[in-house]
PLY file of the C-alpha trace (Angstrom):
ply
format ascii 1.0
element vertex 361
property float x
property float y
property float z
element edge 360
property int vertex1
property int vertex2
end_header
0.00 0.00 0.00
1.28 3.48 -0.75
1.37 6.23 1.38
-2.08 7.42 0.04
-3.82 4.40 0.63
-2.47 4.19 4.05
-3.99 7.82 5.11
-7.56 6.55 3.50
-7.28 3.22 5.78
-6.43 5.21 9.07
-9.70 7.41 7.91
-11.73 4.43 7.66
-10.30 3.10 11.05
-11.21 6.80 12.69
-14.52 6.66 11.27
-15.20 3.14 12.69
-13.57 4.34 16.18
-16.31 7.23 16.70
-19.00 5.80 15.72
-18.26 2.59 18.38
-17.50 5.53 20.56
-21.24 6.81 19.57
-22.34 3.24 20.10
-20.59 2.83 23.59
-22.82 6.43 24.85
-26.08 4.69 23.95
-25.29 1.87 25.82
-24.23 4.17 28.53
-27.40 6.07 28.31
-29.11 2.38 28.79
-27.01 2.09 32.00
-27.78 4.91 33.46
-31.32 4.48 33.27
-30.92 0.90 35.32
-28.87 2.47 37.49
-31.42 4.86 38.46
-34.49 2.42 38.50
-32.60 0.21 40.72
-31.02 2.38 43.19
-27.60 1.82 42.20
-25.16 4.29 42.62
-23.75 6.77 39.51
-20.19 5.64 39.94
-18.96 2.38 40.73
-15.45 2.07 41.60
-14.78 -1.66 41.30
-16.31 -2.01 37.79
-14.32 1.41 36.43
-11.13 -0.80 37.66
-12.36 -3.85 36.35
-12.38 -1.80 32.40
-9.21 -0.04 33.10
-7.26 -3.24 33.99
-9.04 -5.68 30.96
-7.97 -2.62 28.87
-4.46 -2.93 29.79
-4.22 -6.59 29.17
-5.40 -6.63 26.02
-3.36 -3.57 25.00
-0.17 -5.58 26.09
-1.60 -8.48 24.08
-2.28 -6.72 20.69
1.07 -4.93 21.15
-0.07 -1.80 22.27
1.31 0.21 25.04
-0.96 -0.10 28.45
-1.08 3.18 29.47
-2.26 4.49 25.86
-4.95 2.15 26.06
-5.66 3.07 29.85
-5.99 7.11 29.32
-8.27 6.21 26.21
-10.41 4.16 28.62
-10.68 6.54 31.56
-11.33 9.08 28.79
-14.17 7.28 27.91
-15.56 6.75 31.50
-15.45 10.24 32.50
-17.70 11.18 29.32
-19.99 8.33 30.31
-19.80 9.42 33.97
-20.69 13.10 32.79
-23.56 12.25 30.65
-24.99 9.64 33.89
-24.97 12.42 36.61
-26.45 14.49 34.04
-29.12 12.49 33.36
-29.71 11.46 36.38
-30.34 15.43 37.63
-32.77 15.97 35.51
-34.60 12.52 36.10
-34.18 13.52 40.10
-34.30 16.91 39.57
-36.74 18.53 42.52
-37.73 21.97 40.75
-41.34 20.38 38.69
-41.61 24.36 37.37
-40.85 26.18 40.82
-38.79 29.82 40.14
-35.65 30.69 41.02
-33.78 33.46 41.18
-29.93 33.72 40.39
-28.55 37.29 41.06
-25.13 38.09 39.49
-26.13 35.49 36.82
-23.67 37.37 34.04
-21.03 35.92 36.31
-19.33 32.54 35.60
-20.59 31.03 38.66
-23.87 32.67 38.53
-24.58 31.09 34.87
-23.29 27.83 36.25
-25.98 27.71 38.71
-28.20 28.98 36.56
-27.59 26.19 34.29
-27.74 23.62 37.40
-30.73 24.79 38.31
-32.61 24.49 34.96
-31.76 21.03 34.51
-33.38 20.53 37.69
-36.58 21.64 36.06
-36.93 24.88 37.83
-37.93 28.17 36.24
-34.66 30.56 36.54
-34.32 34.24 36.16
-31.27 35.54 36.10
-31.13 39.02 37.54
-27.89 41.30 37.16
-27.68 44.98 35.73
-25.76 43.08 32.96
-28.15 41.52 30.25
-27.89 37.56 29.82
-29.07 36.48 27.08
-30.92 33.19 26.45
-32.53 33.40 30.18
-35.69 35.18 31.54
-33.93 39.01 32.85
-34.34 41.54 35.03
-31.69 44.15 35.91
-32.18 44.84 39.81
-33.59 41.69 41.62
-35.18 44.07 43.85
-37.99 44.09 41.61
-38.63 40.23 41.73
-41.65 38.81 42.74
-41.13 36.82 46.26
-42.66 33.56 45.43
-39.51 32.17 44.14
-38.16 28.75 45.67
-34.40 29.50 45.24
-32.52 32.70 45.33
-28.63 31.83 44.68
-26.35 35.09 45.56
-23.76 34.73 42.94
-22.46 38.72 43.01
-18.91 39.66 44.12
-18.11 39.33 47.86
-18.91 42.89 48.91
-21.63 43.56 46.62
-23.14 40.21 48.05
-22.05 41.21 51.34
-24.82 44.24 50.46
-27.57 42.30 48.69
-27.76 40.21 51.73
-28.15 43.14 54.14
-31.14 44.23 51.94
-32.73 40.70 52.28
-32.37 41.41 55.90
-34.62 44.51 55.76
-36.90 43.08 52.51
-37.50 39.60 53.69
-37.76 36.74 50.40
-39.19 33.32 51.17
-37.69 30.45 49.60
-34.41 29.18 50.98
-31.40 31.80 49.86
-27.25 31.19 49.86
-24.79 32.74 48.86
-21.74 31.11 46.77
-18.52 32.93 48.23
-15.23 32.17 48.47
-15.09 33.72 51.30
-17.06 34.56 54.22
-15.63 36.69 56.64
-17.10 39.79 54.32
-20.54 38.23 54.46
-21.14 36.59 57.84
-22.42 39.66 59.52
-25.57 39.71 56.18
-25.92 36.72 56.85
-26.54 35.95 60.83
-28.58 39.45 60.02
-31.00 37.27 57.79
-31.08 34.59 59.62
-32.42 36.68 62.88
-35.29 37.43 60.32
-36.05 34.17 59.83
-35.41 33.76 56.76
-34.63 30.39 55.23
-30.80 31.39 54.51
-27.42 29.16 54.05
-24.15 29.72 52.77
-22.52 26.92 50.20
-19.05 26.94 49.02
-18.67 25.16 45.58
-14.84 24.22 45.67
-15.02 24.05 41.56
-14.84 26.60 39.00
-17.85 26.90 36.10
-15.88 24.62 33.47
-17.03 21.71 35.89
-18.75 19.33 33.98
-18.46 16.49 35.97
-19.00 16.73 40.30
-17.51 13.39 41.07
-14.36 14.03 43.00
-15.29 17.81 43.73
-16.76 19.04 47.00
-19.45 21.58 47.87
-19.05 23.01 51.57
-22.82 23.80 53.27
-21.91 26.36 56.14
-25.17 26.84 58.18
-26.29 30.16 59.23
-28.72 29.55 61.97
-31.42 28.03 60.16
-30.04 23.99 59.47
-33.48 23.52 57.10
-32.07 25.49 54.67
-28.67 24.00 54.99
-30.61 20.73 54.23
-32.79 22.22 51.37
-29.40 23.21 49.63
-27.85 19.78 50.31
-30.67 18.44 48.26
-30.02 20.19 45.68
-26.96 18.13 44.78
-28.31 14.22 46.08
-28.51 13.21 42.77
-24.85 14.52 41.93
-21.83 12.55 42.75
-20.03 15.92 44.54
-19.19 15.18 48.06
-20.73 17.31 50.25
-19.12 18.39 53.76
-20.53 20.62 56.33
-18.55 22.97 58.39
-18.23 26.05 61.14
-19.18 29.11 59.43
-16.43 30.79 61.49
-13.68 28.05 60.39
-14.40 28.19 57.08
-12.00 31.33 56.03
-9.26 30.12 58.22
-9.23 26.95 56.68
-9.53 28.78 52.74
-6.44 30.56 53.20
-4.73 27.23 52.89
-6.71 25.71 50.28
-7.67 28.42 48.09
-5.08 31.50 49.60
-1.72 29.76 49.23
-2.04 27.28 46.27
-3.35 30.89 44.32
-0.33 32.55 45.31
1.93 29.82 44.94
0.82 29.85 41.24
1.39 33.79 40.91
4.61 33.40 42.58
5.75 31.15 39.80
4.63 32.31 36.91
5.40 36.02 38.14
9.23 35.05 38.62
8.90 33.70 34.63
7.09 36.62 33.32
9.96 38.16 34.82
13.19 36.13 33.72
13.06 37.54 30.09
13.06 33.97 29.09
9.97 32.82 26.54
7.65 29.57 27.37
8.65 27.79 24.63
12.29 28.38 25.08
11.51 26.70 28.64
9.15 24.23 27.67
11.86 22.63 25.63
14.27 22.10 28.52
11.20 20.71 30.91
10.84 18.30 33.28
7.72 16.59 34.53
7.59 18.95 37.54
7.85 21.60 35.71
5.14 20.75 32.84
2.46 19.94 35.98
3.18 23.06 37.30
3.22 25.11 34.31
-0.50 23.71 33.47
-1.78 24.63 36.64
0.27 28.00 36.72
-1.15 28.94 33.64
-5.14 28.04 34.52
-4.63 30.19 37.00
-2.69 32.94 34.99
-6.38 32.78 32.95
-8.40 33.43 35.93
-10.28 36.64 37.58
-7.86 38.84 39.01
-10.34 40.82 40.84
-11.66 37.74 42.36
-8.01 36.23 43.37
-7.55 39.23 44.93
-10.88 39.58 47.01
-9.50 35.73 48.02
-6.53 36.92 49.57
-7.16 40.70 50.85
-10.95 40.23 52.67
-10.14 36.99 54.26
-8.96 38.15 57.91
-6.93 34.89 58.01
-5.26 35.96 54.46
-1.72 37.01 55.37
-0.82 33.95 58.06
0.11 31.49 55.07
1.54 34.20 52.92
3.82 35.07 56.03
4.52 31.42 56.54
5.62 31.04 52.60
7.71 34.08 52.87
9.49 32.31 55.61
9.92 28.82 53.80
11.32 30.67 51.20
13.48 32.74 52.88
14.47 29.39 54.79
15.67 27.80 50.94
17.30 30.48 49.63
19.71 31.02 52.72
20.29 27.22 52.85
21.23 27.29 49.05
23.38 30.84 49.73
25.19 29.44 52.69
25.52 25.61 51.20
23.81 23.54 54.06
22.46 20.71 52.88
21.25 19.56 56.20
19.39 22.43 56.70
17.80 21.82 53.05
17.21 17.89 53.75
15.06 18.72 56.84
12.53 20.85 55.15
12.11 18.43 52.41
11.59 15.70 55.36
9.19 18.10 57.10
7.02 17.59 53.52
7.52 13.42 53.97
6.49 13.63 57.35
3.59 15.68 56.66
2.50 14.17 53.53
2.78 10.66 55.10
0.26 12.02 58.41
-2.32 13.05 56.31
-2.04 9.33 54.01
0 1
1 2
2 3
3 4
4 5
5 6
6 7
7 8
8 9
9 10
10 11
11 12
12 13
13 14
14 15
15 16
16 17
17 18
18 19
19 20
20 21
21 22
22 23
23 24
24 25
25 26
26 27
27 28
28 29
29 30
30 31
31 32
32 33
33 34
34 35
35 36
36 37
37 38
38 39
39 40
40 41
41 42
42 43
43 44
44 45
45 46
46 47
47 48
48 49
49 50
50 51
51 52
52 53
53 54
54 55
55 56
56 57
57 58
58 59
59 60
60 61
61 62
62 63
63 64
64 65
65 66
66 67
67 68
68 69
69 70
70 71
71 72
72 73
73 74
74 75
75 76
76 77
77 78
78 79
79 80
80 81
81 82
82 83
83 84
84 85
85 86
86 87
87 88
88 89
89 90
90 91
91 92
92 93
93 94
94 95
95 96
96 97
97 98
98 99
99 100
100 101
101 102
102 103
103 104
104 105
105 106
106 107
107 108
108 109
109 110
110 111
111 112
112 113
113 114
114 115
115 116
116 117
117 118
118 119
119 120
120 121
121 122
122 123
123 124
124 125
125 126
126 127
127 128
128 129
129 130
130 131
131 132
132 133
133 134
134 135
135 136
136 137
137 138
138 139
139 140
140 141
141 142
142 143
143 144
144 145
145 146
146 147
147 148
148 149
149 150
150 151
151 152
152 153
153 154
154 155
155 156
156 157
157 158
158 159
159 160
160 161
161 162
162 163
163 164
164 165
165 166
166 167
167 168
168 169
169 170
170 171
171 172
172 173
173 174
174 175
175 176
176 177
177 178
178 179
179 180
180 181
181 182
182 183
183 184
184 185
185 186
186 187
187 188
188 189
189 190
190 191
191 192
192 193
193 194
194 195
195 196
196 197
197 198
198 199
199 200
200 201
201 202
202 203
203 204
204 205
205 206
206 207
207 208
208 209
209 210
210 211
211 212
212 213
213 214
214 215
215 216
216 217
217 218
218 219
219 220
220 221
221 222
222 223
223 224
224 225
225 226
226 227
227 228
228 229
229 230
230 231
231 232
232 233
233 234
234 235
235 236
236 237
237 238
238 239
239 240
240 241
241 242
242 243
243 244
244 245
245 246
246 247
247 248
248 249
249 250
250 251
251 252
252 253
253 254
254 255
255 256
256 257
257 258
258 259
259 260
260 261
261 262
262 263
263 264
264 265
265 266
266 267
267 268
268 269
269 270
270 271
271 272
272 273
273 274
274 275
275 276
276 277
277 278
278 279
279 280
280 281
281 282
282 283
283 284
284 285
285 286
286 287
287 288
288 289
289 290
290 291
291 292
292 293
293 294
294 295
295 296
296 297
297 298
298 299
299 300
300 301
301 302
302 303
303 304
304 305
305 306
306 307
307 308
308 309
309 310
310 311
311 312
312 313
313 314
314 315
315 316
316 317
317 318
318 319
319 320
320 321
321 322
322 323
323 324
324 325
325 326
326 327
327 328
328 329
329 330
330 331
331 332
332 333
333 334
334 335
335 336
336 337
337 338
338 339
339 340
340 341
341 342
342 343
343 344
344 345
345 346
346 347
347 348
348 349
349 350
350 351
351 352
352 353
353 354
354 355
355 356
356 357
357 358
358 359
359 360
């Protein structure tokens, strides 16, 4: 076969490889459907392995390398896994037509919820003096009726921090929560609300809006004196495979400046020092190492992200500055065991990551 003939073959094979691919959804789709009639679980664990490892035996047997045949496969689950918790929130979904309000909607997060809550069958409005198209609008959600069943706060911190306080004084019914990253600037609103008895909760989604899929992400549920709402917005993701924790209001922003605080400013950190060593990404992407190509990828998500919202992250949260401090240390630590040469001063902070990493194993 000439080289011609060999391109039209390989098109043929592709052809035949997406529509099995198409064939292996439907079945999917079949799955999920049993799944959900029976009671079973989205994800199972034990059959995912099961695939994975039959895929790698069979890949060694036909010649082919393992882990190609492995990262196709687990591909191919998380696209099945996807379209299952999809279906399977809107089969469970509780809204049967109720309304609900999402207000900063124009917002990543906001349209994400909006989006969440639709497929739940509920009747969304997005309100936010930006226009959205494709949903039912208002500019001010002042002038919303109050018979809807949701209201989602998806506005910056300190402009939810205000639409809050004017809940307090305008009481909504429905269950209401907010979606910060933080909650130092809004716990005041909030325990204000609650006093009111209103039906008000604070949730934490620890995902950004390209999340398709909830398995392996969490969603924090920080109750603000009324635990029936807390339990309303719980419900709200039962048929979603996100795991859901509940913790201290107060803790939560200590906590954040780990999680969300440091790992953002580890990521400026490094790609601020490149932006700043004259030397181009490609020019350093051909001397890299696997450490530095899994940090460059996350470096550069976060490179993409909303500045304004980083920086709300670090500068409201009154816990902000104790693992900046702390970094500034470690680093000052390195660089004066690399400037004076002391390795054993070097060895024992790597050890003090072993030691810590093997605790929390």
């Amino acid at each position: 076969m000439d080289l011609e003939q060999l391109r039209q073959r390989l098109n043929e094979l592709d052809q035949q490889l997406v529509e099995l691919i198409a064939e292996r959804q439907h079945v999917v789709e079949k799955v999920g459907e049993l799944k959900r009639t029976s009671g079973h679980a989205t994800r199972d664990y034990a059959r995912e392995k099961q695939v994975l490892d039959q895929a790698r035996s069979r890949a060694a047997e036909l010649g082919v390398a393992p882990d190609v045949a492995e990262n196709v496969m687990r591909l191919l689950i998380q696209t099945s896994l996807t379209r299952q918790e999809r279906d399977r929130v809107r089969a469970e979904g509780r809204g049967d037509g109720r309304k609900a309000l999402v207000i900063g909607g124009s917002g990543k997060m906001g349209r994400w919820f909006a989006d969440f809550l639709e497929s739940q069958g509920y009747a969304v409005t997005v309100a936010d003096p930006v226009k959205v198209e494709g949903w039912n609008w208002i500019a001010d959600w002042r002038t919303a009726s109050d018979d809807f069943a949701i209201t989602v706060v998806a506005a910056p911190l300190k402009i939810s921090a205000g639409i809050l306080a004017d809940m307090a004084e305008h009481p909504r019914a429905g269950i209401i929560f907010d979606i910060g990253s933080l909650k130092t600037p809004l716990i005041p609103a909030l325990r204000k609300l609650a006093a009111t008895g209103a039906m008000v909760t604070s949730v934490h989604p620890m995902f950004g809006p390209d999340a398709a899929l909830l398995s392996g992400r969490h969603v924090l549920f920080l109750d603000a004196g009324c635990p029936a709402a807390t339990r309303e917005a719980r419900a709200l993701f039962d048929s979603t495979m996100a795991q859901q924790t509940e913790m201290d209001l107060e803790e939560h922003d200590r906590l954040i400046a780990y999680v969300l605080g440091l790992s953002h400013a580890l990521n400026i950190a490094f790609f601020g020092v490149l932006a700043s060593s004259g030397e181009s990404v490609p020019r350093l992407a051909d001397l890299s190492s696997t450490t530095f190509d899994a940090q460059l990828a996350v470096a550069s998500k976060v490179a993409r992200e909303n500045p304004q919202l980083y920086f709300e992250i670090q500068s409201l949260n009154k816990h902000g500055l104790e693992p900046l401090e702390a970094l500034q240390k470690v680093l000052a630590d390195i660089t004066k065991s690399v400037r004076d040469g002391n390795e054993s001063a070097f060895v024992e902070l790597m050890e003090s990551g072993r030691k810590y990493f093997a605790a929390r194993a």
